[in-house]
C-alpha positions in Angstrom: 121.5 101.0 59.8 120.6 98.3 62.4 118.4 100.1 65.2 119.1 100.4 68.7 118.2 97.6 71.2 116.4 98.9 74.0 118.4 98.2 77.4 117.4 95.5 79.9 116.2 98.2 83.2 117.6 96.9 86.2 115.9 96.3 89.9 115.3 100.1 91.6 114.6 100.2 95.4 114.9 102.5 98.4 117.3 102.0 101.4 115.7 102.9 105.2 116.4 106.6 104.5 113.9 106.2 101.3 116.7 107.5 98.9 116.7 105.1 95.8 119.1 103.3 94.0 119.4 100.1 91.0 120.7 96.9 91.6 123.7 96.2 89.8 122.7 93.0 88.8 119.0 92.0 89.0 116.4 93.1 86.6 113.2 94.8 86.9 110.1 92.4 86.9 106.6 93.1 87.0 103.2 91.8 88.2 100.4 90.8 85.6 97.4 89.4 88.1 99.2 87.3 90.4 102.1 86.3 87.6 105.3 87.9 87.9 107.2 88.8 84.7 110.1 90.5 82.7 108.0 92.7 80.7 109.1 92.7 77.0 111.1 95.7 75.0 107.7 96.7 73.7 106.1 96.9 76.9 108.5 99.9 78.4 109.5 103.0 77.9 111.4 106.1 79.2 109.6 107.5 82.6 108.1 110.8 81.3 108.7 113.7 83.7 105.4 114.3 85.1 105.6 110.9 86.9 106.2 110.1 90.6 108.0 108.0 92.8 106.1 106.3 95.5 107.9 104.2 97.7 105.9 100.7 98.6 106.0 100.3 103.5 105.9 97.0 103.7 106.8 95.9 100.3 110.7 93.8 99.8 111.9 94.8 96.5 112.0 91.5 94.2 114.6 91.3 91.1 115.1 88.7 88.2 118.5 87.3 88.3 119.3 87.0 84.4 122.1 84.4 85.3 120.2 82.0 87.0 116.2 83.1 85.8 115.5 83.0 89.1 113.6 85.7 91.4 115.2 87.4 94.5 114.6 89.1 97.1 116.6 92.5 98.0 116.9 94.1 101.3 115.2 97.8 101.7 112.0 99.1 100.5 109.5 98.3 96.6 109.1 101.7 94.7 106.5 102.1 92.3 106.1 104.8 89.7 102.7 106.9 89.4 102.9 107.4 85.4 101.8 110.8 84.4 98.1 110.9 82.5 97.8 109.8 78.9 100.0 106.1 80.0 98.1 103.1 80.7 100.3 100.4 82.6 101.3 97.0 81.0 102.7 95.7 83.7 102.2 96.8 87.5 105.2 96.9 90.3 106.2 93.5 91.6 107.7 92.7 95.2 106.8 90.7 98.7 104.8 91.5 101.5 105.8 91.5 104.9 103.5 90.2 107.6 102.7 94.2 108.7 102.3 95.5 105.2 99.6 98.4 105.2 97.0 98.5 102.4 99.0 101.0 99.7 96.8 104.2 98.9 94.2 105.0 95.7 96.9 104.7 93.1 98.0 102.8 90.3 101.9 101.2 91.3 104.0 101.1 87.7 106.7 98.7 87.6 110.0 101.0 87.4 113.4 100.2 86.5 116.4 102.0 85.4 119.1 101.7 82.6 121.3 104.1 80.6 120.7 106.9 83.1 117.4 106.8 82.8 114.3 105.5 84.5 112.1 103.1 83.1 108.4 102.1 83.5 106.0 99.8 82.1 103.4 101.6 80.7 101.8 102.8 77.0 101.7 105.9 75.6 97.5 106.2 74.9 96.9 109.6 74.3 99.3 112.4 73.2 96.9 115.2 74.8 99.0 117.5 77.0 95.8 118.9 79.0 97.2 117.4 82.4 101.1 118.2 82.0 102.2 121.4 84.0 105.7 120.9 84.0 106.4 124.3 82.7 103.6 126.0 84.3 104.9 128.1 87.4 102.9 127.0 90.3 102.5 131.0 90.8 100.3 131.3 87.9 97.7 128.2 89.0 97.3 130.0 92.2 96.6 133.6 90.7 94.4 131.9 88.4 92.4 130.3 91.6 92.2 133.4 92.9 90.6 135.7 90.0 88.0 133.1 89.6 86.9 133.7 92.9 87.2 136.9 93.5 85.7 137.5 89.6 83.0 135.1 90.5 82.5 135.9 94.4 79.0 134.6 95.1 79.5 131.4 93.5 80.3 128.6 95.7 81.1 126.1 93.0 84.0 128.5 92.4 85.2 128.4 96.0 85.0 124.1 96.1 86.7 124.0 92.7 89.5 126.8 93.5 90.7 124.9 96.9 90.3 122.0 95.0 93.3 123.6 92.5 94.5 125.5 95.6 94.9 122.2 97.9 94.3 119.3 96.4 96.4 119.9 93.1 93.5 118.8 90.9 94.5 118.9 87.6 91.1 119.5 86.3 90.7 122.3 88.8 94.0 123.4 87.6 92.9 123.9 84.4 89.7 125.8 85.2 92.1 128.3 86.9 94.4 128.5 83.8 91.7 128.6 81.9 92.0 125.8 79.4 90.8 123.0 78.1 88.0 121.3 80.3 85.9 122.4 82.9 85.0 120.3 85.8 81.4 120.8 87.2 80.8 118.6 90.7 77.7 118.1 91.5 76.2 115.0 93.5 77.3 114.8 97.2 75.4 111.0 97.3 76.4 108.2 95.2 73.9 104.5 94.4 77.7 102.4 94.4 80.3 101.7 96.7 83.2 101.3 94.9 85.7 99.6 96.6 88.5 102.2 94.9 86.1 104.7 95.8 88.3 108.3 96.0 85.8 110.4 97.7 84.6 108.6 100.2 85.9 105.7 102.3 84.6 104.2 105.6 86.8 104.5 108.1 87.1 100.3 108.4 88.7 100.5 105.1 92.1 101.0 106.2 93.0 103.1 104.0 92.1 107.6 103.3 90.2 108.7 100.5 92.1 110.9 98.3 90.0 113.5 97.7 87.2 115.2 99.5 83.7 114.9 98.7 81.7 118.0 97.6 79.2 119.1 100.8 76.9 121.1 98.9 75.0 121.1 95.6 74.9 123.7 93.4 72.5 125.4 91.9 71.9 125.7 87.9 72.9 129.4 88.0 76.3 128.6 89.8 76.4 125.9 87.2 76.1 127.7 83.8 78.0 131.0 85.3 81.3 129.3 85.3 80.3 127.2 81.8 79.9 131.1 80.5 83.4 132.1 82.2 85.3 129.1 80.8 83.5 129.2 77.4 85.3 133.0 77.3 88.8 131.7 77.8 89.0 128.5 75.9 88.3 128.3 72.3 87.3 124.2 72.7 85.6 124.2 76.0 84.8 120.8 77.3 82.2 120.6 80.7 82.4 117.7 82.4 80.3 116.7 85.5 81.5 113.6 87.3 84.4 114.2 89.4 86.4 112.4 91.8 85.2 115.1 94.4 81.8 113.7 93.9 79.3 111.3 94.0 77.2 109.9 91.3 75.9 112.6 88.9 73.1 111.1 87.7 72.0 111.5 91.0 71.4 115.0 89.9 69.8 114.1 86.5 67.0 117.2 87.0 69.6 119.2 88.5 72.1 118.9 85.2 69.3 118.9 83.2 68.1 122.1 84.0 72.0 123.9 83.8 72.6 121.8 80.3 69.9 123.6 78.9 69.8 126.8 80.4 73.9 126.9 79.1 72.8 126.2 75.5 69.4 128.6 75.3 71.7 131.4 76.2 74.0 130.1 73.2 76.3 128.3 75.2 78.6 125.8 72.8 81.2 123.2 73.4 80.9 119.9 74.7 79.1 119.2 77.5 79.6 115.6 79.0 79.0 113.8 81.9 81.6 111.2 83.8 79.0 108.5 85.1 78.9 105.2 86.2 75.6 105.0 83.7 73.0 103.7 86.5 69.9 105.8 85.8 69.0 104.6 82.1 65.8 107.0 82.6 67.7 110.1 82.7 69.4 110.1 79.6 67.0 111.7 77.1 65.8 114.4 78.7 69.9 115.0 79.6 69.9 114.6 75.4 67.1 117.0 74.7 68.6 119.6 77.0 71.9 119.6 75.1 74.0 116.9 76.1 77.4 115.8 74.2 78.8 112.4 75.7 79.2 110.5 78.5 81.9 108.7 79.8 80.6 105.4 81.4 83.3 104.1 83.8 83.5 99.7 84.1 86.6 98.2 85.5 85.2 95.0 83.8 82.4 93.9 81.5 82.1 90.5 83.4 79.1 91.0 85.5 80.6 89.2 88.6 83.8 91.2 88.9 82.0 94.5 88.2 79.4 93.6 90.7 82.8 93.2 93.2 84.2 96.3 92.7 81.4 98.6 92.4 78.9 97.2 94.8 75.7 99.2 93.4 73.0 100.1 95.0 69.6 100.1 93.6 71.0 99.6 89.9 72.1 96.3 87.9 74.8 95.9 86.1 72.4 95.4 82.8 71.5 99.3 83.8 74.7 100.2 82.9 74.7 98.4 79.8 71.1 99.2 78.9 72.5 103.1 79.2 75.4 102.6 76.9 72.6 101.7 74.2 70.0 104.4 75.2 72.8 107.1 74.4 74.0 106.0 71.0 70.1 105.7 70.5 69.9 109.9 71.2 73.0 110.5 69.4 75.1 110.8 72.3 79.2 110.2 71.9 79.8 107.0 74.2 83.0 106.7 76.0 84.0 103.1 78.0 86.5 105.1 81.3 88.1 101.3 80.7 89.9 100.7 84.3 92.9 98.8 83.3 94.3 96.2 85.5 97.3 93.8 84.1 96.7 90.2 84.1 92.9 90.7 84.8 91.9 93.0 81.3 93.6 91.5 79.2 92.1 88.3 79.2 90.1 86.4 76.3 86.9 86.3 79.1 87.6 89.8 79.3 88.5 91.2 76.1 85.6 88.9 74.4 83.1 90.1 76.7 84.4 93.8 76.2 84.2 93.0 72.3 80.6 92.1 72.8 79.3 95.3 74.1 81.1 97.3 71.7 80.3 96.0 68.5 76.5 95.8 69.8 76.2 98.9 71.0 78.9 101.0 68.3 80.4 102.7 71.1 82.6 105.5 70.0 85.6 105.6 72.6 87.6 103.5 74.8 89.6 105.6 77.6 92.6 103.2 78.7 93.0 104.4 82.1 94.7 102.7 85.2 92.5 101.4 88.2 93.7 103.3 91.4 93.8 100.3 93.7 96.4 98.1 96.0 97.0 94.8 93.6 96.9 92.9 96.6 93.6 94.4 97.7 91.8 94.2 94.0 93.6 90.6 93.6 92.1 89.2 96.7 88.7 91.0 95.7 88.7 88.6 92.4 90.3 85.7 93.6 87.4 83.8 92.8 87.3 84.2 89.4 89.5 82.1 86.9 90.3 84.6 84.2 92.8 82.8 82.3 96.5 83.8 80.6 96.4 87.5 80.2 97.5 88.5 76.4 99.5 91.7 77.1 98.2 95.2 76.8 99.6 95.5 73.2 98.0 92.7 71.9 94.7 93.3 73.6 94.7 96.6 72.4 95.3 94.9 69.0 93.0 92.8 69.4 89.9 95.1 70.0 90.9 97.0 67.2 90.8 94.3 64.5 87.1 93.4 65.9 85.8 96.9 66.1 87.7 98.9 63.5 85.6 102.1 64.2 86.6 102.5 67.7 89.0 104.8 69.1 91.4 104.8 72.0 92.8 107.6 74.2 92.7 108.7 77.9 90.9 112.1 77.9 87.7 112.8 77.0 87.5 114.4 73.3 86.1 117.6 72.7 83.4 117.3 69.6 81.8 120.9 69.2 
C-alpha cells in the first residue's frame, strides 16, 4: 500500500483584529539564517497541542506562490508558533519588516502553516519525555499543589520564590515541584559573570525588549536547599535537582554554597540526580561540586565557534576555553556532561559549526546533546552575527545525522536525564 504524501501547508496570518486564517493559495516558507525556504515533508509535522500562537507587530506575512516560485507579500499581521518542549525547530517563521517593527520578545518564532485541518510547524520531535506537558492537568491542582508546599514548608523562602514562580509565572519546572514530579528546580545565584544577549532574567532597560522571568532576590541557605530536595525526594520515585534556572543567575557563582547543600543532601542519604544548569565558567569548582555528590551538568553554548559565542554571551571574567576546559574537568570526575545545544536554523547547522561541535565532542566523550531552541528575535541574533560567514546550512535532519555518524556514543534529547 503506497503511503500517504504529506500535504503542502499553506500561508497562516492574522487580520487587524489578530484572528487567523490560511491563504488559499500561497504556501508556508520558512527562514534558515537569512535564507528563506519551503521546508521539506521531513522537516514538518502536525502542531502538537501544547503549542502557542504568537502573532509577529510589525512583521507582513510572506507566502511562496507554487505557480510562479515566487515570494509574496500578504496584507495583515506574521504568526509564529511557540512549539511545545521536547521540538527543536528546523526552520524559523519567515516574513518582512516594516520600518516600526519592535524587537519580538525571548522566544523562539516556528514557521506555521496549515493543511488538512490542521496546523503545521517546522520543528523535530527530540525527546518523547512528557515532564513539561499539562494539557490534562487542571490548573486547580498546580495551584493546591503551590500552596501545600508552602504552607507544609512555611519558613522556607526558596518555597515561597518557587511557588509564585508556578503561581505567576507558569514555570513549568515550578509546576512540577508543586505536582510533585519529575525534577526539582533549585535557584540559587542572584549575580551572573555573562551578559547574554537572550538573557531571560535580566535585561537593561536599553534593550528594548522585557525579560521574561524575574530574577531570584535572595540566596538561600543550604538548609532551605536540601529541605525541599528531602520533600521532592518523598514524592517522586526518580527525583532530578537541578540548579540553574532561568530565575537566576549563574550558579557557579554559588559553587561553596551548592557545595555545601550537595553534600549535606547525600550524608543524610539523599539519592537521585543532582545536576547543575551552568554556563561552565568556574573550571575550579567542579571537583569539590564532584566530591560532594554531584551527577551532571548541563553546559549551555549557542555555538562552539569562539567568536559567535563570545557575541552572544558576552562573559565576564571567564574565556570561552573556560567553558571548554570544564566540559573536560567533569568527564575527568565522572560527571554526566550535557551540551544545552541553542539551536538556531541556518547558523547550527553549518559544516564550521557542526565540525567544530564534532571536535569537542569526540575530545571530550561528552554524554548528551540537548537540542533546544535559542529564545531570540532572528532579526536581532542575525544582525548580532552578521559578521561571520557561516556557509550553506545542511538542515537539522542531516546535521543531526551527521553528528551521530561521527560520535556514535552520543545521545540526543531536550530534558535533562535522570541517572540514579
Amino acid at each position: 500500500m503506497a503511503s500517504k504524501k504529506k500535504p503542502r501547508p499553506l500561508l497562516v496570518y492574522a487580520d487587524k483584529d489578530g484572528q487567523i486564517f490560511d491563504h488559499p493559495e500561497l504556501e508556508m516558507i520558512c527562514r534558515r539564517g537569512d535564507e528563506l525556504a519551503q521546508p521539506k515533508p521531513e522537516e514538518y509535522i502536525p502542531l502538537p497541542p501544547d503549542s502557542e500562537f504568537f502573532l509577529l507587530p510589525g512583521r507582513i506575512p510572506i507566502g511562496l506562490d507554487p505557480e510562479t516560485g515566487e515570494v509574496v507579500e500578504v496584507e495583515g499581521t506574521a504568526v509564529a508558533a511557540f512549539a511545545c518542549p521536547g521540538l527543536t525547530l528546523t526552520g524559523l517563521a519567515a516574513y518582512g519588516n516594516t520600518d516600526d517593527s519592535p524587537v519580538l520578545p525571548m522566544f523562539s518564532y516556528g514557521a506555521v502553516g496549515f493543511a488538512n485541518g490542521r496546523f503545521w510547524i517546522t520543528a523535530k520531535v527530540v525527546d518523547e519525555d512528557k515532564r513539561q506537558v499539562f494539557t490534562k492537568i487542571p490548573r486547580q491542582k498546580i495551584d493546591s499543589g503551590a500552596k501545600r508546599l508552602m504552607k507544609d514548608m512555611p519558613e522556607n523562602r526558596l518555597v515561597r520564590h518557587l511557588a509564585t514562580c508556578a503561581l505567576t509565572y507558569g514555570c513549568p519546572a515550578a509546576q512540577n515541584l508543586a505536582l510533585g514530579r519529575f525534577e526539582a528546580p533549585l535557584p540559587t545565584s542572584q549575580t551572573c559573570n555573562a551578559r547574554c544577549l537572550g538573557c531571560i532574567s535580566e535585561q537593561p532597560e536599553e534593550s528594548g525588549f522585557p525579560s521574561t522571568q524575574e530574577r531570584i532576590k535572595f540566596t538561600p541557605t543550604a538548609d532551605e536547599i536540601t529541605e525541599i530536595m528531602h520533600y521532592h525526594a518523598k514524592r517522586e520515585s526518580r527525583p532530578i535537582f537541578s540548579f540553574g534556572q532561568g530565575c537566576e543567575g549563574e550558579p557557579l557563582t554559588e559553587a561553596k554554597l551548592l557545595t555545601k547543600a550537595i553534600s549535606k543532601f547525600r550524608s543524610a542519604g539523599g539519592k537521585g540526580t543532582v545536576n547543575i544548569n551552568t554556563n561552565g565558567s568556574l573550571t575550579a569548582a567542579i571537583q569539590p561540586l564532584a566530591e560532594a555528590g554531584l551527577t551532571s551538568i548541563r553546559v549551555s553554548m549557542n555555538s562552539l565557534l569562539e567568536p559567535v559565542y563570545n557575541a552572544y554571551y558576552r562573559p565576564k571574567g571567564y574565556k570561552f576555553e573556560d567553558v571548554i576546559a570544564t566540559i573536560f574537568e567533569a568527564k575527568k570526575h565522572g560527571i554526566h556532561v550535557s551540551l544545552n545545544y541553542l539551536f538556531f536554523p541556518g547558523v547550527n547547522d553549518t559544516e564550521k559549526e557542526a565540525d567544530a561541535l564534532i571536535k569537542v565532542v569526540k575530545e571530550s566523550e561528552l554524554d548528551f546533546i540537548q537540542l533546544r531552541n535559542l529564545n531570540i528575535d532572528p532579526d536581532l541574533y542575525m544582525e548580532l552575527v552578521e559578521q561571520y560567514e557561516f556557509g550553506p546550512g545542511m538542515g537539522f535532519i542531516n546535521f543531526r545525522k551527521r553528528i551521530k555518524a561521527e560520535c556514535p556514543w552520543i545521545k540526543f534529547g531536550y530534558f535533562n536525564p535522570f541517572l540514579g
